[in-house]
Structures are given as C-alpha cells and as structure tokens.
N, C-alpha and C positions, 0 to 999 in steps of 0.2 A: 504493500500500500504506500510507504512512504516513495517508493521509486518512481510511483505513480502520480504522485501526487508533485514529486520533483521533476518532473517531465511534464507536468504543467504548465509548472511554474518558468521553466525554460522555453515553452511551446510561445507563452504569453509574449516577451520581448521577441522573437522572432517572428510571431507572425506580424505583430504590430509594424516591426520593419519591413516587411514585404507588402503590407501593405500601402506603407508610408511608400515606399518605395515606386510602388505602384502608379498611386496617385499624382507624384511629380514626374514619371513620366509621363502622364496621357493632360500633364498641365492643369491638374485640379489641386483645389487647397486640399490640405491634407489633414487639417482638425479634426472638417466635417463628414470628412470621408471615413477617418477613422471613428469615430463617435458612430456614424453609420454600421462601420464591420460592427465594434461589439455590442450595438443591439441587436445586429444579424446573429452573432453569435449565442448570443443567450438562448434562441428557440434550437439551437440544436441537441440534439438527443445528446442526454451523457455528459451535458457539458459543467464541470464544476463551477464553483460557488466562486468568483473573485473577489471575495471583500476587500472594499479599499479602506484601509488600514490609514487612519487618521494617522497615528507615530511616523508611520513610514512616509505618508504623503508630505506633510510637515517636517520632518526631519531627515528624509533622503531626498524626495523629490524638490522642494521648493530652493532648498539653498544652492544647491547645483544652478538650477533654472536662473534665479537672481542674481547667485556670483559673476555667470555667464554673459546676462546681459546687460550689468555693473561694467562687468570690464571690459565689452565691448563697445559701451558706451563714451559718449565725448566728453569729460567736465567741461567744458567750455558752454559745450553749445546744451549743456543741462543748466550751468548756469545763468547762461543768456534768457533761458528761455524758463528761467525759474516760476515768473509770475503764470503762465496759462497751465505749469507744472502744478503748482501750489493748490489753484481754483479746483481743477481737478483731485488731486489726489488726497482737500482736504475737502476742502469746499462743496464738493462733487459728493463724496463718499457721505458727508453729514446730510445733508440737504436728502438725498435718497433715500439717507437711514430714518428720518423724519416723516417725509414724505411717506414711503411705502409701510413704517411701520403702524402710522394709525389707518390708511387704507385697507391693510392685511389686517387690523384687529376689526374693524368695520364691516368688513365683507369676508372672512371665516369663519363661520360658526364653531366653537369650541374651542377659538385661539385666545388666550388673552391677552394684554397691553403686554407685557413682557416678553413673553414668548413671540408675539410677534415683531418688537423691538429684536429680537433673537434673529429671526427670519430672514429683516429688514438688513443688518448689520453683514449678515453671510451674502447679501446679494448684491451689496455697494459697488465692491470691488469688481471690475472690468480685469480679467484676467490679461496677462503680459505674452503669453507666449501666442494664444489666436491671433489675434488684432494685429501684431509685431512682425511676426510670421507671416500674415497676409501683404499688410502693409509694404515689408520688406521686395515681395517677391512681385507685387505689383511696380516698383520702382517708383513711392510716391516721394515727394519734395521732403530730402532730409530735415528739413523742421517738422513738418507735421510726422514723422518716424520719431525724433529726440521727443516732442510733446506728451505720444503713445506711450515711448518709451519711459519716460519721466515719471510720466503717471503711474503706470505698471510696476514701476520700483518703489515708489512710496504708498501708495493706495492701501496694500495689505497691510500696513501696519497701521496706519489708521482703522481701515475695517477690524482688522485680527483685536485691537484693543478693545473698541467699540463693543464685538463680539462677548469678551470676557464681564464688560464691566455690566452687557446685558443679561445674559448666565447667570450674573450673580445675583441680580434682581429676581430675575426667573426662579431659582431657587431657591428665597427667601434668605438669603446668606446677607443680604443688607444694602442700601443703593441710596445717594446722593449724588446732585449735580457736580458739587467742587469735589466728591472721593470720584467723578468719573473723567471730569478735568485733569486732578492731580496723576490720575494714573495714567494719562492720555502724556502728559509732559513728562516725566518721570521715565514713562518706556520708551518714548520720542530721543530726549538726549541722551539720556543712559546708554540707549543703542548706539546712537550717534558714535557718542564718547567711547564704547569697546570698539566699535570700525578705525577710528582714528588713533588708536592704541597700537588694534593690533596690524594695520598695514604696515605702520614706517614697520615695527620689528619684521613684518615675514618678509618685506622689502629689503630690509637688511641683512637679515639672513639670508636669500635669496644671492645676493653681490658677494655673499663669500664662501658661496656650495663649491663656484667653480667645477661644477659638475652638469652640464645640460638636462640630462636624465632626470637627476636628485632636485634640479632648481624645479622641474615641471611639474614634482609632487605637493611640492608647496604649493601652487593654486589649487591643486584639487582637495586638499585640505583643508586650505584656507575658510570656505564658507561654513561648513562643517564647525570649526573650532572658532570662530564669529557666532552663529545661530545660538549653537550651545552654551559659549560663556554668556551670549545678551541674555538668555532665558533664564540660565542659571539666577543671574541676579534679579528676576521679574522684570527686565530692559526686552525694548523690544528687537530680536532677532532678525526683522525684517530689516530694520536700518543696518543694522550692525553687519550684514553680510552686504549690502550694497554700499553701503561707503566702503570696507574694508576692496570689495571688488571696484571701485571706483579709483580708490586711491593707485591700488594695484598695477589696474590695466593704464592710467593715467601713468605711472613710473615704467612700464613695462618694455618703452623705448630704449632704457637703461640694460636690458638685459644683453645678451650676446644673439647673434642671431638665428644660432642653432637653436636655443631656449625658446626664441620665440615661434619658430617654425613648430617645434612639438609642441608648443602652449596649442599653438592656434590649431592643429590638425586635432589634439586631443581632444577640445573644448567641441569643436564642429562635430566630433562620433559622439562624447557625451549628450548632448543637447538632442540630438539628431534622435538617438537610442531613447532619452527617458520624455522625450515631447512626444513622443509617435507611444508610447507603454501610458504615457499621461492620459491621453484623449479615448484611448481602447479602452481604458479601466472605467473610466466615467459612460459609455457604452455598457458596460458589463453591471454595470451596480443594476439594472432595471429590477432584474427579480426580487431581490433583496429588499429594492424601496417599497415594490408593490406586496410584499410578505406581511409591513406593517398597516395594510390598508384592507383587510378583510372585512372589517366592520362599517367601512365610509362606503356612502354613497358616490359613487362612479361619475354619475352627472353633475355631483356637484362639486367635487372633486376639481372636473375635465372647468369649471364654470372658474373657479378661484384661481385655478393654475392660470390660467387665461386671463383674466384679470391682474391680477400679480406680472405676470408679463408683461403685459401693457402698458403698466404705470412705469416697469423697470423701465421699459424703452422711451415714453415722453418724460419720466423726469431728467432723465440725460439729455433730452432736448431742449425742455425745460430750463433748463441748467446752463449745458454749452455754449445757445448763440446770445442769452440778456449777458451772462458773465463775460463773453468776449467782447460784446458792443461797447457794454456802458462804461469800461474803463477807457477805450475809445474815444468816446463823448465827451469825459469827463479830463483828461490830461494829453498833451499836447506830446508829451515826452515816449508815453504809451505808444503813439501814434506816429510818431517819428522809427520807434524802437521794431515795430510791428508791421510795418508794412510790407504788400504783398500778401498778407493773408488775406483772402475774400472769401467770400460765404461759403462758395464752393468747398473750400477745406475746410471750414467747421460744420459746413455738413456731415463732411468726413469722419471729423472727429466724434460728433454725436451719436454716427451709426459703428464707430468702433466699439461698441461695449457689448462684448463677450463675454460669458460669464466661462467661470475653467473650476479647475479641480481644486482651486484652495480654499472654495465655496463649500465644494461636496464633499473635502476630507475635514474642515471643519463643523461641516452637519454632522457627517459620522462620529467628530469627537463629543457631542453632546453626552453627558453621564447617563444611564438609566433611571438611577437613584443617586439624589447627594448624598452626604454623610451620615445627614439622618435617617439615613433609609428613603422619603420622601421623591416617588417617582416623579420625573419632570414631565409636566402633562404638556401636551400638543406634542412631543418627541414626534409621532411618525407623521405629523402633518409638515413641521418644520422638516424633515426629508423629504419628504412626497415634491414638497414645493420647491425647495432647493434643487433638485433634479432635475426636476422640469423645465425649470427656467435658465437654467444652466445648458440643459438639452437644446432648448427654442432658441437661446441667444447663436449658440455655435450653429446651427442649422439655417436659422433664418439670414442673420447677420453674414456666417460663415459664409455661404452660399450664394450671397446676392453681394456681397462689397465687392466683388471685382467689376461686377457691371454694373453698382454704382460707380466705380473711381471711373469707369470707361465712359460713362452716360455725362459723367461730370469734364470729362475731358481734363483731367487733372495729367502733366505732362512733367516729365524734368528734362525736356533737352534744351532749356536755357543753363539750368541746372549744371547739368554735363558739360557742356562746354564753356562753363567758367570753374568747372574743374578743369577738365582740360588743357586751359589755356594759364590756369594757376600753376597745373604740376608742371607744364612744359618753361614756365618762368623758372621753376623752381630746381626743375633738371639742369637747366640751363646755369643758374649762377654756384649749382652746387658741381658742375660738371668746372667750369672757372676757375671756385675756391680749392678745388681738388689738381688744377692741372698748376697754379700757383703755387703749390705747397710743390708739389713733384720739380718746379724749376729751382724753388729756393731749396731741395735737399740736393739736386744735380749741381747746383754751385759750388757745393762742400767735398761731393764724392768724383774721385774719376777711376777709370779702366773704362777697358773693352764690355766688361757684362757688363758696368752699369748705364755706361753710355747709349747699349744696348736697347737692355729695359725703358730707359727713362724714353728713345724713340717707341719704343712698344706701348710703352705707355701716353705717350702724349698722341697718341695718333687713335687709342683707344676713349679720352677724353674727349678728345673732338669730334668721334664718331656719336658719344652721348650725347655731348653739347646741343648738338641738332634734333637728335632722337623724336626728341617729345614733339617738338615743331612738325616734324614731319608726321609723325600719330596723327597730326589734329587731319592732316589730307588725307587717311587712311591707310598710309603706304605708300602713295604715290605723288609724284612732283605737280608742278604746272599743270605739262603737257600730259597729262596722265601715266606717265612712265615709273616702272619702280622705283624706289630713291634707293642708294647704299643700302644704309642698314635692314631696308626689309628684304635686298639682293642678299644679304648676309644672312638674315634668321632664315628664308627659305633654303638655305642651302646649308646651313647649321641643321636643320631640322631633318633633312633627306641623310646627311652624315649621322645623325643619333637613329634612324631609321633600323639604317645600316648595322651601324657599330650595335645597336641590339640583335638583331638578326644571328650577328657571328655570335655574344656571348652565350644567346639560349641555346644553338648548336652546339657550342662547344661542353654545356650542361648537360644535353643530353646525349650526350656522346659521351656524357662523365669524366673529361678533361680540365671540370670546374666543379667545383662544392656547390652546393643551393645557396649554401653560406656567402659564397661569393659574388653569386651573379643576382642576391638580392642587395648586397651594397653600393655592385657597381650601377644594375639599375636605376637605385634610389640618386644614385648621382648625376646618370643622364637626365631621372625625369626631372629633378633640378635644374638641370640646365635649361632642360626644356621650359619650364617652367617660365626662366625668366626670360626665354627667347617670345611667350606669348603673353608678355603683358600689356597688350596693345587692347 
C-alpha cells in the first residue's frame, strides 16, 4: 500500500508537467488548463484523495513561489511604482474584505458576521502566479507586469493577517479594532525587518562560498529560512521572504557568472514544477469540498457561490479605476509620474484578479474545533465558497485575459525598441570602456603573445561595438544584406552543428564517456546560447 500510495504521489508532479507542458505548446494559459485536468481527474475511477495540505501549501509551496518572483523582480521599478502597489495590495485587499464580508453575511444563510469576515479575508488576495504568468507571456507593458507583480508580493500578507485576526473572532478567542491594527503593523515590519536581516548575511555569505554549486543553494534556502524565522516570531513570512528575495536578486549582479546561470536555470525548473503541481491540486480538492456539503441545498449553494463571485469581480473594479483617477485629479506630480497609463490598462488591471491556492490552502487551514473543543460553525460553507470562487476567477479570468489584452490592443513594441535602442547605447559605451582598458594595459605589456591578443582582442571589441546597432535592423545592413556579425553567428552556429555531430559519434562508438560529451555539450550550447541573443 505505501508503494502505492508513493507512486501517487510521484504520478501527481509528473502528470501536472505534461500537462503544463502541453498547454504551452498548443499556446494556451496553462493555470486554467491545469485546474481543468484535475477536475477531469477526480471523476476517474480509483482515483485517490489529494488533500491539499495547508502546512505544505504555506510552507513549501508559497515561499518558493515568492522568493522566485522577489528576485526576479526590479527594486527600482517596485519602487517607482510603489503608490498603485500600495492601493492594491493594501487598499484593494481591505476594501474587498469589507465589502464582500457583510455581503456574504447578508446573502448566506447560516454564515455569521465573523465567519464570513473569515470568507471575505481568504478571497482579497489576487493570487501572483495566474495573473503574472499570463500577463508575462502575453508580452504586456512592463509596468502594468511590476504593478501585478507588486501586488502579488505584498497582498498575502495583508490578507494572511486579516485572515488570522478574523479566526480569532470567529472563534471567540477575542477581537478588537486597535488588537487587529496592532497585529497588522507588528507582522508588516517584523517581516520587513527579518528580510532585511537576513539578505545582506546570505548575500555575504554567498561572496565567500566561492563555490558556484554551494552559492546556488543559498537561494533555495533562502525563502524557507525567511518564512520560518518571520512566523516563528508571529512577523509576517510573507514580507520576510520577498524582501529577503528582493534584496537578493537586486545584489545578484555581484555574483560570478557561472552562479548566476545555475540560479536562473534552477529557479525556471523550480517554478515551472511547483506552479503546474499548484493549479492541479486546486482541481483535485473538488470531492473533498463537496464531502462537507451533504446536508446544503445545491441551489442555493450554486445561488451564493454566484453571488460571492460577482461582488469578488466589481469590487476590484470598484476599486481599481476611482483609486487610479482620483489621485490623478487631485496632484499634479501623480500625473506627471504616471503617464501613459490609460484606461485601457487598468482595465487590465481590474480583470487581473485570480484567485490561486493560498486562498484554498488557507480555507483548508481553518481548525475543526479551537481549544475548547468548540467547533467552528460555517467550516464547510467557508470551503465550499473558497473553491468556487477561486475555481470561477482562474477559468473565467484565466480564459478570457488574453482576448481581452488582444481586444484592448494593448502592445509593447514602442516598449521594445526603446529597449532596444537602450541596450545597443549600452553595448556600445560598454564595448569603448572595455576596449580602453585593453589599450591602457597594452601600454605597460609587450611580446609577440601579447601584442597578439591585444589585436585579437580589439578587433573583437569593435565587432561588439556595432553589435546591438545592427540587432535593431535584424541582421541586416541598409541594402538589406547581412552585416558581419550575423555573417559570423550563422557560420559559428553550422560549426557547433558540426562539432556536435562528431562528439555524439564518437560517444557512441564509446571513444568518449557520457561524462564527457555532457560537458563539452553544455559548452557548445553556451556558446550557442550567446551567438542567439538577438
């Protein structure tokens, strides 16, 4: 049985990726697709129980996910873009939890003002990996991506507090406005304060592993030992892994470049693995939510769920375009700062709000009974409803943003080509300060090899110098003819062709170790690599 039950459990991540896998080949989002497989999954015969296990969602799944998109993220342009951050991920979350919680107490019968305070609190938060992930692969305007993103990293800890200090109401365990302030401030900078702690040290420690392998275990650590000591002290976990990831990936330039190659490859399988396991699981809870509903009426049930969804989706509307205008209206500097955004993307923004798994793994965390034994009444309504609406946001939302962003005509290729024309500046004066240094150490040295090199090398300088300029024409001159360096990388590339061809042969002809013709591979496709960054 246990073998059976471990071949599950293994079956689980792997199909999720073949799934995942699936879906970005044939160009569909892959949230809603996988949400789709594991409620396909549940009707089939024989199929076990997956409960999603609140400890594990919260404490494997989330900090991964955060640290991730912490440290992929820009400080800069998080903190440029702090104020529509803020609105959001506090603004946003309060306003919802108000909103929808006397709603839900008004139109559920057998909920009451706390419990669904409870409801309201689990459903604020706009999960980080749907929205991010779509947004991403649509290619929209990296502000409105840093905004999403911004949000997605701070929101849970507003909600996750929220949640707690509503519980405790719920419970009769005891509730004030200043004890639900104080604890809201308290887990805010506490977290703060353990991220800010613990980056510079794993930063520093990091600069003196001098080991590529050993530096790359430190990030994957990192969020793990942030989460754990924020909670430890009742601070919140959520801050504490995304600044500690913020500080990180902000320093991360510092490292060497072998370190960052395996940061980044790891981070991409991670992400890749527990985002496609995330959205199957939440698929998979169906039976389980509907186990606590034997006794509720169906229709009315299908009536509240519906309801509750609707409010979730206009209070975000609600919300998004008064809170963006009026600071508009009202200051000058706002408005200077913020230009460029037009309604069109806070359209965007309003219909980003997917609900994900840190909703449903803290429904699942609800107690049966507190301490005093005293069961918590509404439990399986506050599931029911979490599910659902978590369900409806990824499907509906999932499923239609890309033909909003396309209906919207929302585009980046002005975007792009003031990247572009940024990094080819920047190729440019770094290709100078590089060929500058190479004359001032040729003043000091002489011989035959170095005189050598140093023409090897300035003829390689000047080939960069132009590089990027000539990117922006896609390869080609004026007259449309190839320029050098793309005459170079096509002809680099038919030589790595080649020079593979003979190593596999010689592998299997057994005149090479596997051992060897995986490292010299990893070096072509390196090279390769940088011959296509066009």
């Amino acid at each position: 049985m246990e073998a059976v039950e471990a071949l599950g459990l293994l079956a689980l991540p792997v199909c999720a990726v073949a799934v995942a896998a699936v879906a970005r080949r044939i160009g569909l989002s892959a949230p809603p697709v996988l949400v789709l497989a594991g409620l396909a999954a549940t009707f089939l015969p024989g199929m076990p129980d997956f409960r999603l296990d609140p400890d594990i969602a919260l404490f494997v799944f989330l900090p991964p996910l955060l640290f991730a998109a912490a440290w992929e993220s820009s400080y800069y342009n998080l903190r440029e873009n702090i104020r529509p951050i803020a609105l959001l991920s506090v603004g946003l979350v309060l306003f919802t939890t108000f909103v929808l919680g006397y709603v839900a107490y008004l139109v559920v019968p057998g909920l009451g003002l706390a419990q669904a305070f409870v409801l309201a609190a689990l459903l604020a938060p706009p999960d980080a990996v749907a929205a991010v992930g779509i947004a991403r692969k649509l290619g929209l305007p990296r502000r409105l991506i840093t905004i999403l993103v911004g949000e997605s990293l701070f929101n849970d800890a507003t909600a996750l507090t929220l949640f707690r200090v509503a519980l405790a109401a719920a419970a009769g365990v005891g509730f004030s406005l200043m004890d639900g302030v104080g604890r809201f401030l308290f887990a805010a900078l506490a977290g703060a304060a353990v991220g800010l702690v613990l980056g510079p040290v794993l930063h520093w420690l990091r600069g003196r592993l001098n080991d590529p392998l050993v530096e790359t275990v430190v990030p994957v650590l990192a969020p793990f030992a942030a989460y754990l000591t924020a909670e430890a002290l009742h601070a919140s976990g959520v801050i504490a892994v995304v600044v500690a990831g913020l500080y990180l990936g902000h320093r991360s330039t510092e490292s060497a470049a072998k370190t960052r190659l395996l940061s980044g490859s790891l981070w991409m399988v991670v992400v890749f693995v527990l985002e496609s396991v995330v959205f199957v699981l939440i698929g998979l809870q169906l039976p389980l939510i509907l186990d606590t509903l034997s006794t509720r009426n169906p229709v009315t049930l299908a009536w509240n769920a519906a309801v509750i969804f609707v409010v979730v989706v206009l209070t975000r509307f609600v919300w998004v375009l008064p809170a963006a205008y009026v600071p508009l209206w009202v200051s000058r500097r706002v408005r200077q700062r913020e230009v460029g955004l037009d309604w069109r993307h806070r359209v965007v923004v309003a219909w980003a709000g997917m609900r994900g798994v840190v909703s449903l793994a803290a429904a699942f965390a609800i107690p049966l009974k507190n301490d005093e034994g005293i069961v918590f009444p509404g439990r399986d309504l506050v599931l029911f409803f979490t599910f659902t609406t978590v369900l409806a946001t990824l499907l509906v939302h999932g499923l239609t943003f890309p033909a909003l962003v396309r209906r919207l005509g929302i585009g980046t290729e002005d975007e792009r080509h003031a990247d572009a024309v940024a990094e080819a500046g920047a190729q440019h004066a770094a290709a100078r300060a590089g060929l500058e240094r190479l004359e001032a150490i040729a003043k000091n040295e002489t011989g035959g090899y170095v005189e050598d090199a140093v023409r090897r090398l300035r003829t390689l300088s000047e080939d960069r110098q132009f590089s990027a300029w000539e990117r922006l024409g896609g390869g080609t001159g004026p007259q449309g003819e190839e320029v050098p360096t793309a005459v170079y990388r096509r002809l680099r590339r038919e030589m790595l062709a080649a020079e593979r061809e003979v190593f596999i042969r010689m592998r299997d002809e057994r005149r090479i170790d596997d051992e060897v013709l995986m490292r010299v591979m990893r070096e072509l496709d390196l090279e390769e690599i940088m011959l296509s960054r066009d």
